[in-house]
C-alpha positions as CSV (number, residue, x, y, z in Angstrom):
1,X,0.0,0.0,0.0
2,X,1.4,3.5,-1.0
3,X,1.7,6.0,1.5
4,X,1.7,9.6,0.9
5,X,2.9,12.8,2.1
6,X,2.6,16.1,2.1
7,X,5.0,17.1,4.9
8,X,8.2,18.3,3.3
9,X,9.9,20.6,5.4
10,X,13.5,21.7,3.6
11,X,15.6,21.2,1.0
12,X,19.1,21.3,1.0
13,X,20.8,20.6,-2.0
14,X,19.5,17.1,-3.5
15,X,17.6,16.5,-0.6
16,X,14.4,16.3,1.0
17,X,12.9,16.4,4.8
18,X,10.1,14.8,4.6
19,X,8.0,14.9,8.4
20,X,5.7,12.3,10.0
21,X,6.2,9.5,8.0
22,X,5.3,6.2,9.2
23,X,7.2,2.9,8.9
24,X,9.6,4.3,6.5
25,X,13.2,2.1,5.8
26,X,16.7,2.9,4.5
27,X,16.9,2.5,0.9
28,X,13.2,2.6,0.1
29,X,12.8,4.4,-2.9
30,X,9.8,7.3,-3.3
31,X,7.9,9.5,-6.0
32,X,7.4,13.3,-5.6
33,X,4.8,14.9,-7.3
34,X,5.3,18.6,-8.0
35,X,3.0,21.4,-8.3
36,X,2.5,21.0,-12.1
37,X,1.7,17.0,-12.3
38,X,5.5,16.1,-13.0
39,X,7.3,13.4,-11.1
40,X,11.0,12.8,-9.7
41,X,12.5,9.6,-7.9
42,X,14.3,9.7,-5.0
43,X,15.8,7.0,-1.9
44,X,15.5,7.7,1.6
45,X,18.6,7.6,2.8
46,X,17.7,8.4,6.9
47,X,15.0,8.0,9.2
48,X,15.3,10.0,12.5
49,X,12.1,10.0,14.9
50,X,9.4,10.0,12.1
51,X,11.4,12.0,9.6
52,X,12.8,10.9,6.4
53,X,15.8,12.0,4.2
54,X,15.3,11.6,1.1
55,X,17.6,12.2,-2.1
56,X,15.7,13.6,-5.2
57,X,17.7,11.6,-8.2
58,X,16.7,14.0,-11.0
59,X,17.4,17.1,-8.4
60,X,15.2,19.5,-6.0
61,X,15.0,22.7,-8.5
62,X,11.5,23.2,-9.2
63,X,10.2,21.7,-6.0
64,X,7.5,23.9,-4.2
65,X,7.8,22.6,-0.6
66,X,3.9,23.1,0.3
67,X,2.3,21.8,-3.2
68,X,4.5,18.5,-3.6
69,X,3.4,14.9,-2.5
70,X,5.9,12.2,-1.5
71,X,4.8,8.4,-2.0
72,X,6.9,5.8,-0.4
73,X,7.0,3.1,-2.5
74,X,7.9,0.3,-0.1
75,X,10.9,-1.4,-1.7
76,X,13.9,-0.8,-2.9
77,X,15.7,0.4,-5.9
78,X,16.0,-2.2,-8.2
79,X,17.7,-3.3,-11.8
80,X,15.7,-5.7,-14.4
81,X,17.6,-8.4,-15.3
82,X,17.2,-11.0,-18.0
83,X,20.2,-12.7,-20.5
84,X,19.0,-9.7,-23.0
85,X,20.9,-7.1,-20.9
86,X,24.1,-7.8,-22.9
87,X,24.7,-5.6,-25.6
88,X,22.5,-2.8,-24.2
89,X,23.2,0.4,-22.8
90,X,21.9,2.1,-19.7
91,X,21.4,5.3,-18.3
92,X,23.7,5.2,-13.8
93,X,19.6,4.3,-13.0
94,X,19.5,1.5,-15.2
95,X,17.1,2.7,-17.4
96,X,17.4,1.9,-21.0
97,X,19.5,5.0,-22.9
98,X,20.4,3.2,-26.8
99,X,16.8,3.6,-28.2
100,X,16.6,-0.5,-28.1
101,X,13.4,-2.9,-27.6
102,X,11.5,-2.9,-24.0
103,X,13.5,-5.3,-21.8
104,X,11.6,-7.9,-20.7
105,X,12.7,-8.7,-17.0
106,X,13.2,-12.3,-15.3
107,X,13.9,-10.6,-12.2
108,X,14.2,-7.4,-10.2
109,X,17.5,-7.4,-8.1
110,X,18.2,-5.4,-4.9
111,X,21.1,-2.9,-6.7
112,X,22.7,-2.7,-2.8
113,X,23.2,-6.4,-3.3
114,X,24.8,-8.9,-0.6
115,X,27.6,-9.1,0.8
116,X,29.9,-11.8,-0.2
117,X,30.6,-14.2,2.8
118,X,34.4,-14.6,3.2
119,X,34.3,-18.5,4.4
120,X,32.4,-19.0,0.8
121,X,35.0,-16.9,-1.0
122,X,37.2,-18.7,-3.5
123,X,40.6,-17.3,-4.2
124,X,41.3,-15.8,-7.7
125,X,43.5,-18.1,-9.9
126,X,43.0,-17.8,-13.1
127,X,44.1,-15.5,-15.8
128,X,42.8,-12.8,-17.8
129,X,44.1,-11.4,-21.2
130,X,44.2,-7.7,-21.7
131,X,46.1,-7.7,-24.8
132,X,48.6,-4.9,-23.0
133,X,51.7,-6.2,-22.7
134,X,52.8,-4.4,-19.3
135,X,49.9,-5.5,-17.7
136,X,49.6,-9.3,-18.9
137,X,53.5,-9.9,-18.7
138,X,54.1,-7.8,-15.4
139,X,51.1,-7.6,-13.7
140,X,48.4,-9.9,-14.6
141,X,44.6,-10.1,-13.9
142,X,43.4,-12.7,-12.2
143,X,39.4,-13.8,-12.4
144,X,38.1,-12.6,-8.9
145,X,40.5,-9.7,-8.2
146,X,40.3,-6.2,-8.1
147,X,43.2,-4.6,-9.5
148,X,43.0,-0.6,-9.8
149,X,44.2,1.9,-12.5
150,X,45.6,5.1,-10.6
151,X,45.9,7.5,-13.3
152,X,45.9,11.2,-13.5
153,X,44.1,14.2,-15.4
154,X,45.2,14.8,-19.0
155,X,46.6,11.1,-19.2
156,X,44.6,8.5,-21.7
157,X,42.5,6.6,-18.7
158,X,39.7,6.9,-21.1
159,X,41.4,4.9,-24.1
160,X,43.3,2.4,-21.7
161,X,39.8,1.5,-19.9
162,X,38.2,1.1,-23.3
163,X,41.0,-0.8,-24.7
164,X,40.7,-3.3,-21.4
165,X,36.7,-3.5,-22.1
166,X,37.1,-4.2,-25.8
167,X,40.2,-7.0,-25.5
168,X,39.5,-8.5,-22.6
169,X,39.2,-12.3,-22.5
170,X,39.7,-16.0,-21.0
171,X,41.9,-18.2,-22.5
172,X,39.3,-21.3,-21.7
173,X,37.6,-22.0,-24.8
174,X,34.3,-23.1,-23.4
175,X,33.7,-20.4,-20.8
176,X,31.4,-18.1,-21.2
177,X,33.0,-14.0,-20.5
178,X,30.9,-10.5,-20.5
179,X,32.0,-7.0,-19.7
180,X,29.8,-4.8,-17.9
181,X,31.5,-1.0,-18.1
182,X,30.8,1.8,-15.6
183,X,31.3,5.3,-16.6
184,X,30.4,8.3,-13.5
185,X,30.4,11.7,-14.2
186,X,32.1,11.5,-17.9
187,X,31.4,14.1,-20.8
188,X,29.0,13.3,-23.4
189,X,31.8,13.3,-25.4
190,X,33.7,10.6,-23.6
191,X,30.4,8.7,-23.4
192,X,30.1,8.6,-27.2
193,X,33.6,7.4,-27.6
194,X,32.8,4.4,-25.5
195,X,29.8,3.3,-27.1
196,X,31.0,4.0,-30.8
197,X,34.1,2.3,-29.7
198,X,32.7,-0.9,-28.4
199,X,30.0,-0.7,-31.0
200,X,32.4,-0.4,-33.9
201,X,34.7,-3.4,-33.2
202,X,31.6,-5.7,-32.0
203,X,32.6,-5.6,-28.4
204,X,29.1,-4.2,-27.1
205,X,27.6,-7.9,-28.1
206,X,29.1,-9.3,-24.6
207,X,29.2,-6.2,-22.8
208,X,26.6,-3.9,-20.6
209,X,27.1,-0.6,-20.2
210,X,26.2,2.3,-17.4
211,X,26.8,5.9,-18.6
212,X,26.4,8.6,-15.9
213,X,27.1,11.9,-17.5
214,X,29.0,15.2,-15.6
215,X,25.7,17.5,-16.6
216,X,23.5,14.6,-14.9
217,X,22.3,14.4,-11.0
218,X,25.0,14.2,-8.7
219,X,22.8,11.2,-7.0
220,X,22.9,9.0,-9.8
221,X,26.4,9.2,-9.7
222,X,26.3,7.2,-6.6
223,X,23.8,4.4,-7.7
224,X,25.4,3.5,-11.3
225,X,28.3,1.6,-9.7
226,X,26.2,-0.3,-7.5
227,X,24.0,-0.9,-10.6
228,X,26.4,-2.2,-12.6
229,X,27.6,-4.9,-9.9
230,X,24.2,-6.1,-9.6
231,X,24.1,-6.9,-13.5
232,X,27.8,-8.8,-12.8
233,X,26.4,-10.7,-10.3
234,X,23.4,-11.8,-12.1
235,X,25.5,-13.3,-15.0
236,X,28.1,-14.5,-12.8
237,X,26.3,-16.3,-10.4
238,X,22.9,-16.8,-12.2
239,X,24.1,-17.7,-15.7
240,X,27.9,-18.9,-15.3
241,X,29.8,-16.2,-17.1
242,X,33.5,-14.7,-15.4
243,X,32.6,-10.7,-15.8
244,X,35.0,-7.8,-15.7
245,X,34.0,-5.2,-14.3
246,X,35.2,-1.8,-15.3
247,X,34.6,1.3,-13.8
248,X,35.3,5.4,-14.5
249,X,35.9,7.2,-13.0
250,X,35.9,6.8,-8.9
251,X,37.1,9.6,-8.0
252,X,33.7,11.2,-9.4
253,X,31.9,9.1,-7.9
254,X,33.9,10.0,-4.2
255,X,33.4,13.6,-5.4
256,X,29.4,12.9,-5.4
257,X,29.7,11.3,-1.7
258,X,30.9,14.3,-0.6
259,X,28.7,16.9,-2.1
260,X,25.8,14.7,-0.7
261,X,27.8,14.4,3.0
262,X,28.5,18.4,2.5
263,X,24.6,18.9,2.3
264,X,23.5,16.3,5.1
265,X,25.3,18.7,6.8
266,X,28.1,15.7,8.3
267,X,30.7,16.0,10.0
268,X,34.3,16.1,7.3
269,X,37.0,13.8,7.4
270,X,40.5,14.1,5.6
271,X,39.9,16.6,2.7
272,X,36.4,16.9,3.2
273,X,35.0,13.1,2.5
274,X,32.9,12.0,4.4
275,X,34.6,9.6,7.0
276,X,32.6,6.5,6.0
277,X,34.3,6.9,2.3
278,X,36.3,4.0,2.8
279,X,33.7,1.8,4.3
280,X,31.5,2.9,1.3
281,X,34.3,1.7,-1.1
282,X,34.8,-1.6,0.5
283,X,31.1,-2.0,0.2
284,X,31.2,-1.5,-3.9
285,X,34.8,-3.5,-4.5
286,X,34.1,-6.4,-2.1
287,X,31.5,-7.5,-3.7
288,X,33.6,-8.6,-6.5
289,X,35.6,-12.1,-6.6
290,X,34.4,-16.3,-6.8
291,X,31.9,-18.1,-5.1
292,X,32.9,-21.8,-4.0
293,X,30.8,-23.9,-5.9
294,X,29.8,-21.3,-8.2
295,X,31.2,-21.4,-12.2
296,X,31.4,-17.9,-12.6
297,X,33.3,-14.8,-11.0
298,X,33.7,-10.8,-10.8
299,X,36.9,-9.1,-11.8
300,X,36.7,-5.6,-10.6
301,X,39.1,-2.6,-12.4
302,X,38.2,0.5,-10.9
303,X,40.1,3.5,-12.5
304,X,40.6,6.6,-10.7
305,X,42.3,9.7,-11.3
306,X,44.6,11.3,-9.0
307,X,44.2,15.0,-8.1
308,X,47.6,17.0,-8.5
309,X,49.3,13.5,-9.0
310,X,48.8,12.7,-5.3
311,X,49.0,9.0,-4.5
312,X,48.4,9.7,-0.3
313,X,45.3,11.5,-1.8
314,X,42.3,9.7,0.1
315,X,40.9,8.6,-3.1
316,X,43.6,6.2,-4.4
317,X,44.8,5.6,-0.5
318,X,41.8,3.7,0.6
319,X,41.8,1.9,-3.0
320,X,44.8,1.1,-2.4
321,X,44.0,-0.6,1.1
322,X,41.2,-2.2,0.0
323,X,42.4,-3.5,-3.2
324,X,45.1,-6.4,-4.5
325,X,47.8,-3.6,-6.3
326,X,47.4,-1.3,-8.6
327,X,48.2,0.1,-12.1
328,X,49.9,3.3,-12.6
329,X,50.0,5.7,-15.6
330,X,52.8,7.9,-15.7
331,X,52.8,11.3,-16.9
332,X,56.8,11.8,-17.7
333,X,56.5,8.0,-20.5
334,X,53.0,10.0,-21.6
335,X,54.9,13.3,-22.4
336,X,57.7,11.1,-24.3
337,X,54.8,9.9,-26.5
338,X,53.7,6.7,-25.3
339,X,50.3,6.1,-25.8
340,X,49.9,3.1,-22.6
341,X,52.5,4.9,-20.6
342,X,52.3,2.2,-17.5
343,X,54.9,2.8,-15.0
344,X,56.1,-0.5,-14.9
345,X,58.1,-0.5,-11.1
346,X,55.7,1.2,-9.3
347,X,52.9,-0.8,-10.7
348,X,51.8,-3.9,-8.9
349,X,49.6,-7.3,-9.0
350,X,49.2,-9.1,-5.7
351,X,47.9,-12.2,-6.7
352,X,50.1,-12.4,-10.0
353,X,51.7,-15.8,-9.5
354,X,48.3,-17.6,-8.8
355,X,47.2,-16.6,-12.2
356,X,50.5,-17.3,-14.6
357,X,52.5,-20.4,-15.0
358,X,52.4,-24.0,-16.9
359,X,48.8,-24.6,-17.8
360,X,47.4,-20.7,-17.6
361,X,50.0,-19.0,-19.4
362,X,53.3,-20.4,-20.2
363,X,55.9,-22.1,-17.9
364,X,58.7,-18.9,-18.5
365,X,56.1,-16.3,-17.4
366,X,57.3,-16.1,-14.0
367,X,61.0,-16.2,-14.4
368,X,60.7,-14.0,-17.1
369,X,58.9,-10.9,-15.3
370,X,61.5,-10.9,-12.6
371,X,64.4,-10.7,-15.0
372,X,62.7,-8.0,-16.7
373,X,61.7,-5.5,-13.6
374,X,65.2,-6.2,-12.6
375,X,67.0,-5.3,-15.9
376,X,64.8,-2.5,-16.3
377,X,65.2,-1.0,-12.7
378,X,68.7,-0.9,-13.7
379,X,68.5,0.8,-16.5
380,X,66.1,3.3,-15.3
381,X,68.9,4.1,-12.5
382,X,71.2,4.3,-15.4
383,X,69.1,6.6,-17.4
384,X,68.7,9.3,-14.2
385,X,72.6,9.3,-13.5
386,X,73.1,9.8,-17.2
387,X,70.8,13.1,-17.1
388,X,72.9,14.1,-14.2
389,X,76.3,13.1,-15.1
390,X,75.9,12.7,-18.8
391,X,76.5,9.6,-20.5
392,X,80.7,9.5,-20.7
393,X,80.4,9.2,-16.9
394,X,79.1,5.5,-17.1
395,X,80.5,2.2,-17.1
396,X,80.1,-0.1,-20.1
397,X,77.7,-2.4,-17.9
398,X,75.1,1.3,-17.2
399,X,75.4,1.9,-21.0
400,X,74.5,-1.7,-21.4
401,X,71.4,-1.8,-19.2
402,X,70.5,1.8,-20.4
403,X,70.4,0.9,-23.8
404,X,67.8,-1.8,-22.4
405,X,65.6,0.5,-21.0
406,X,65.1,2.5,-23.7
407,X,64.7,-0.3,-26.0
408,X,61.7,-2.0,-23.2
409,X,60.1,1.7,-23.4
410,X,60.0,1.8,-27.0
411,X,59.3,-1.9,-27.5
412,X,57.6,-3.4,-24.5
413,X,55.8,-0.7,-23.2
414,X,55.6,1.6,-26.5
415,X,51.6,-0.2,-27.4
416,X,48.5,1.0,-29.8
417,X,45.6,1.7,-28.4
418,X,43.8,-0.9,-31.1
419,X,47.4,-3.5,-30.8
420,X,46.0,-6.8,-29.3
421,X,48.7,-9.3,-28.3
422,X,48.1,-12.4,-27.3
423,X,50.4,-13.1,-24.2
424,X,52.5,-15.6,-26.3
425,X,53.5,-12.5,-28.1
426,X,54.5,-10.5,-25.1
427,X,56.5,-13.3,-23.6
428,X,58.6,-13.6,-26.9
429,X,59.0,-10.1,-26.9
430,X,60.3,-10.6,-23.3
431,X,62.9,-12.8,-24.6
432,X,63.3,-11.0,-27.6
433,X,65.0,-7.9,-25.5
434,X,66.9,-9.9,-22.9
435,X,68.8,-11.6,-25.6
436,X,70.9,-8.4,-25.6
437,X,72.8,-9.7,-22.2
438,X,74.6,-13.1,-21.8
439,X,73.3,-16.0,-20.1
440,X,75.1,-15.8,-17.1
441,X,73.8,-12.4,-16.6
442,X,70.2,-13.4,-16.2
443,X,70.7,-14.1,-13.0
444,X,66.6,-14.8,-12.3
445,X,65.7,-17.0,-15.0
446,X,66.4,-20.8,-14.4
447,X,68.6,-22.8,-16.4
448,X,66.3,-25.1,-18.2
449,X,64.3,-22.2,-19.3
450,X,67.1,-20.2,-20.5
451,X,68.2,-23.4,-22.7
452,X,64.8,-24.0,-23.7
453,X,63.7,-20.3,-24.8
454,X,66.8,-18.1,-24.9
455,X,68.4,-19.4,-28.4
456,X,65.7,-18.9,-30.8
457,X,65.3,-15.2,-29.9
458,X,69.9,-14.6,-29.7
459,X,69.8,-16.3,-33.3
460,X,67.0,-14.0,-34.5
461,X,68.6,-10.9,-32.6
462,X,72.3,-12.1,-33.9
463,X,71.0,-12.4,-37.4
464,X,69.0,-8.9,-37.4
465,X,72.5,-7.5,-36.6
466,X,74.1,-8.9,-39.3
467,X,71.5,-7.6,-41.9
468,X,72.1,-4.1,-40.5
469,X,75.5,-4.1,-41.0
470,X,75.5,-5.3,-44.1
């Protein structure tokens, strides 16, 4: 039964007060009526001795506090689900935004979800192919983690999340795999690029997609990530598929908790977030990961950008806790014209060696990521002390290792935004730019492996060199 009120007392910002209501919960989504016959949506999101908070999705301009009615609906904000949700896309409210046929629902899901019980957790180890050679041959995804890109404004976030969404894949023949992409508080402009991008190359078939715009409510910035996990975990654990879950940007979203906090008139924490922001995080990237007994799982890839640069910033610090690594873009290998300018040392995968190996990969992968963070750590200490000292100042072993990092940037990490390699190709190009030292210089890789691998790429490299000379 509907209830109805006409008690609204203030509004601050997107929100309501809404007096002497009855039997009203947390979450419980409402209709208000305005003056001139028009409706808006809004949640409650407190009830204090009869009175109800309530945040107005679509905004409060326009509302006329002693002509407006407010029905409580009695449930909660849900998302229609059915198989036909792939290849659509939504509006951060789930609501239908590509012009496509009436979806025709075989449930309505709870968008706040459950949480996932940590005894029935299953621990990631299986392996996901981005195509991006610094993230599959240094730090790989694993089905069931949450691995973060930290990036920064004016670097490509927007090109390298797209590029994950449209490459991604298993390398299990049989299972089923979907995308389901997040975008908060993005331009219209940026929001076309994603769905002519995924469109164009037939990536949308196996994807969802949730498209908050910046000129859109502030509110439904803060629902669209919570709808776009409760459409992963319906095909994960309801129809089998492993589901990546990307999401862009977080910080907007952070920035919309704390214009709402700022108008509930809270009490700050660091920077002015509210000081439940990282238990509000938690609450969106934990529910990501495998179910024992369940065929499918949630990969989670938040992306963020970092005001000023600034990794302590609250946003990416709490990530950070809460997550297993991170990616980070770098602003000097951007400025030398790299279009994936991941900064390779920095950058970290926690659960890396559960995913790689005989079986997932290929039996050199782990060997072969250590030699190369080592070789290239040196050769980025190389590269500083030449820009200090200048280049006559170092030994023949810095020029050596020097000469490597410049060929790994321009190689490894030097990647198209369209370039998909499979991560036999980025493991031979791994060997392909060790070749340049001797065997007893890679110190990390083992003997049978160097034997095994090692002379098909030195003949190669030795015979290039000869055609150059010549």
């Amino acid at each position: 039964m509907l209830k109805e009120y006409q008690t609204v007392s203030n509004i601050a910002g997107p929100l309501i007060l809404v007096e002497d209501v009855a039997e009203a919960r947390f979450g419980e989504i409402v209709t208000i009526e305005l003056a001139d016959g028009s409706l808006r949506n809004g949640q409650i999101l407190e009830v204090d001795r009869g009175n109800a908070l309530v945040q107005v999705f679509e905004g409060t301009n326009g509302i006329d506090i002693d002509r407006s009615t407010v029905r409580f609906l009695g449930k909660p904000l849900t998302l229609d689900v059915a198989p036909d949700i792939l290849g659509r896309v939504f509006n951060g409210l789930g609501q239908p935004r590509d012009n496509g046929p009436k979806l025709i629902a075989e449930a309505h899901r709870d968008i706040n979800g459950q949480p996932m019980n940590p005894y029935a957790r299953n621990y990631p180890d299986e392996f996901i192919q981005t195509g991006i050679s610094t993230i599959d041959g240094l730090n790989p995804i694993v089905r069931g983690q949450k691995l973060p890109v930290f990036s920064a404004s004016g670097l490509p976030h927007d090109e390298i999340s797209a590029q994950i969404t449209r490459q991604a894949k298993i390398l299990g023949e049989h299972e089923a795999f979907a995308v389901v992409f997040a975008a908060m508080g993005i331009t219209f402009e940026a929001a076309k690029f994603f769905i002519n991008d995924l469109t164009q190359t037939g990536a949308i078939e196996r994807a969802v997609m949730f498209i908050n715009l910046a000129n859109e409510p502030v509110i439904e910035r803060i629902a669209t990530p919570r709808f776009a996990l409760t459409a992963a975990e319906y095909l994960a654990f309801e129809l089998d598929m492993h589901v990546l879950v990307v999401m862009n940007d977080i910080t907007n979203y952070c920035e919309a908790l704390r214009q709402i906090s700022a108008a509930r008139k809270e009490v700050p924490g660091r920077r002015g977030y509210p000081g439940y922001l990282y238990t509000d995080l938690a609450t969106l990237y934990e529910r990501a990961g495998r179910i024992k007994e369940k065929e499918g799982s949630i990969t989670l890839v938040p992306v963020l950008t970092m005001p000023e640069d600034d990794k302590t910033h609250p946003v990416p610090d709490l990530t950070g806790y809460i997550t297993e690594g991170q990616i980070i873009l770098s602003r000097s290998l951007y400025r030398q014209g790299i279009p994936l300018p991941v900064d390779v040392l920095p950058s970290l995968s926690r659960l890396k060696d559960k995913g790689i190996g005989e079986g997932k990969t290929r039996e050199d992968h782990a060997d072969l990521y250590n030699q190369l963070y080592a070789a290239y750590s040196q050769g980025k200490e190389a590269q500083e002390l030449a820009a200090i000292m200048g280049e006559a100042a170092l030994s023949d072993e810095d020029r050596k290792y020097m000469e490597f990092a410049n060929r790994f940037e321009a190689e490894y990490i030097t990647q198209d935004y369209y370039e998909d390699r499979s991560i036999e190709e980025t493991l031979d190009l791994g060997w392909k730019l060790l070749s340049m030292f001797s065997d007893a210089e890679l110190k990390r890789i083992d003997v049978k492996l160097l034997e095994k691998y090692m002379p098909k790429f030195r003949e190669d490299s030795e015979s290039q060199g000869t055609e150059e000379s010549s």
